[in-house]
N, C-alpha and C positions, 0 to 999 in steps of 0.2 A: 702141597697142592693149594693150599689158601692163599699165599702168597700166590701164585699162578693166575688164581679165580679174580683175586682181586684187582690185580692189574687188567685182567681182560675185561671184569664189569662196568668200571667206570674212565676204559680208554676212548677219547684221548684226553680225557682229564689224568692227573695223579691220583697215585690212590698213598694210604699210608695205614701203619699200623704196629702194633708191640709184638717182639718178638722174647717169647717165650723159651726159658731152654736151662739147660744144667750144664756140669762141667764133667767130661768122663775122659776115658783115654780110650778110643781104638787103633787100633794094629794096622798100620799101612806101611807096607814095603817093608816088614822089617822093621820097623819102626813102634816105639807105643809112643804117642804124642799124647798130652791134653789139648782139649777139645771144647768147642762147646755144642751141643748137642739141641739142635732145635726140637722142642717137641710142640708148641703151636707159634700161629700166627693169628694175631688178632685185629681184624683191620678197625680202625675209627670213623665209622660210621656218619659222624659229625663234623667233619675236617671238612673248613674251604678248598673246592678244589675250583684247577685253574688247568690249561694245557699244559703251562709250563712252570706251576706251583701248588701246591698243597699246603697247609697251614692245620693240624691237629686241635690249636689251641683257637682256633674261630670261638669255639664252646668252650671254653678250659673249663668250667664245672665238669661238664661233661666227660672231656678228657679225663681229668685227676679223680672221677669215681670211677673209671674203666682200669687206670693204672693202679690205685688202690686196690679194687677189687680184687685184679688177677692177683697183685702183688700179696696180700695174706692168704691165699690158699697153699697151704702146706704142699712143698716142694717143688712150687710152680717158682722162678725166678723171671721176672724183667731182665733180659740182656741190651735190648734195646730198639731201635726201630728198623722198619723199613718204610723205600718212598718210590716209584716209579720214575722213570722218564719216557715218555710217548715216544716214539721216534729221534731218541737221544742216545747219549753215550751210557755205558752201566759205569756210572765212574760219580765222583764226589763234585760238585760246582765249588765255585768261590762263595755261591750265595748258600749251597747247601751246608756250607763249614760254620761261613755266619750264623744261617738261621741255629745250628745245633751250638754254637757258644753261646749265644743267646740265651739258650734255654738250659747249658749247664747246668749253673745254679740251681734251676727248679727243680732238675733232675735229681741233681747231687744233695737238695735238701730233705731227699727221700730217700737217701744213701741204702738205710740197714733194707729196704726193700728190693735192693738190687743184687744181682748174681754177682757182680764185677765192679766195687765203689771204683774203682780207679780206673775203668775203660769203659766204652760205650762201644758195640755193634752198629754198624749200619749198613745193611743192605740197600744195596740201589738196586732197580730193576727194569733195565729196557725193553719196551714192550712198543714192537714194531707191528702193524697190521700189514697180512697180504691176502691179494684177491689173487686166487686162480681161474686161467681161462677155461677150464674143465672141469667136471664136478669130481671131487677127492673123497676119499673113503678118509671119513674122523678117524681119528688117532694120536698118536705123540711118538716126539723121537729126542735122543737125547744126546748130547757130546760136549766132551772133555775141553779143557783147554788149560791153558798152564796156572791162570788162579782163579778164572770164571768159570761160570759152566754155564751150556745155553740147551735149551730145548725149542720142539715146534709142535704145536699143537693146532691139529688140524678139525676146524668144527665143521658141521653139515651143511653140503653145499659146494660151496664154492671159495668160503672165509678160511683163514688161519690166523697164528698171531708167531710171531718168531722170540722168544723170551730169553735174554741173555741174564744173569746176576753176576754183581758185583760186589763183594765183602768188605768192611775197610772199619777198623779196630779205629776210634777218634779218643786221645788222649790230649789233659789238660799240662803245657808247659806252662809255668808264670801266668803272663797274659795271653801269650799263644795257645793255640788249637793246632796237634799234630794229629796227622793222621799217617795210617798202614796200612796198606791192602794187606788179605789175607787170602787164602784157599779156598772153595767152595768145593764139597763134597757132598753127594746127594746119596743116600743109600739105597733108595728102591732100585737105582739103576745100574749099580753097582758096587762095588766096596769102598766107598769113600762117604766123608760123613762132611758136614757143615766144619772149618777148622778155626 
C-alpha cells in the first residue's frame, strides 16, 4: 500500500523509495519458486522530484542514513528501489538503467547490507490520474496480467488514479547494465506474491 500512497502524494512529480523484503518460497501452480517477499516500502522523503525524474541523492547524507538505518535492523534486507512514472509506461528508460549504473558502485559498496549483492529490484510504477464525470463510491480494484499487475483506486468524489507495476531484476555484465523483467504478485488480492 506504500508504494500506492506514494505515487498518488506527489503525482505528477516521481515519487521514489527502498524496497524492503526477504527471500522465501510460495507455492503457485504447483509450483514452489523462490521469491522475494516485499515486507515495506520506504519512500525518500528528500529526493528531487521532477514530472519526468526523481533523483534520491539531491540529499545523499540524507539518503545513506535512511539506507543504513533500515539496512542494520535485524532481518529487515535492501532489495532495492522503486521510482514512478506519471502518465508513462511501468517499464525501465534508457535514463533510468543509466541513472542506476551510476549509482552501482555506491550501492554495491554496501554489499553485506544487501538481500541480493549480485541483483538489484526495481520497481517502476505508472501512476495515471482520471477524473470521473459522476461522483464514484472510493474504493479499489485489482487485475492480473502476464508479469505486471495494475490496480485503481478510487478516491472521494469524482478523482481516481489507475496504477500499473512493473518489476525488473538490474544486473551488472562487465560494463554493461542488464536488465529482466520479472512477475509481480500481490497477495491481499490473491495467491500471488511479489516474484
Amino acid at each position: 500500500m506504500s508504494l500506492i500512497a506514494s505515487a498518488i502524494e506527489v503525482y505528477p512529480r516521481e515519487t521514489t523509495g527502498l524496497l524492503i523484503g526477504k527471500i522465501a518460497k510460495r507455492r503457485i501452480k504447483k509450483r514452489n519458486p523462490k521469491m522475494v517477499i516485499l515486507q515495506a516500502a520506504y519512500p525518500i522523503q528528500t529526493a528531487g522530484r521532477k514530472t519526468d525524474e526523481v533523483n534520491p541523492l539531491k540529499n545523499k547524507g540524507a539518503f545513506l542514513r535512511a539506507f543504513s538505518s533500515i539496512a542494520v535492523i535485524p532481518g529487515f534486507h535492501i532489495v532495492g528501489e522503486y521510482h514512478s512514472h506519471p502518465d508513462e509506461l511501468a517499464g525501465l528508460s534508457d535514463d533510468d538503467i543509466g541513472y542506476i549504473a551510476g549509482r552501482f558502485d555506491d550501492i554495491y559498496r554496501r554489499g553485506e547490507l544487501l538481500l541480493e549483492p549480485s541483483r538489484w529490484l526495481e520497481i517502476v510504477i505508472r501512476t495515471v490520474k482520471r477524473n470521473y464525470a459522476n461522483t464514484i463510491d472510493p474504493g479499489w480494484s485489482y487485475s492480473d496480467y502476464n508479469r505486471k499487475a495494475r490496480c485503481v483506486v478510487r478516491i472521494p468524489s469524482k478523482k481516481g488514479f489507475d496504477i500499473t507495476f512493473g518489476a525488473f531484476w538490474i544486473y551488472r555484465e562487465g560494463k554493461r547494465m542488464r536488465k529482466e523483467e520479472t512477475n509481480v504478485y500481490i497477495p491481499w488480492t490473491s495467491s500471488r506474491y511479489w516474484a
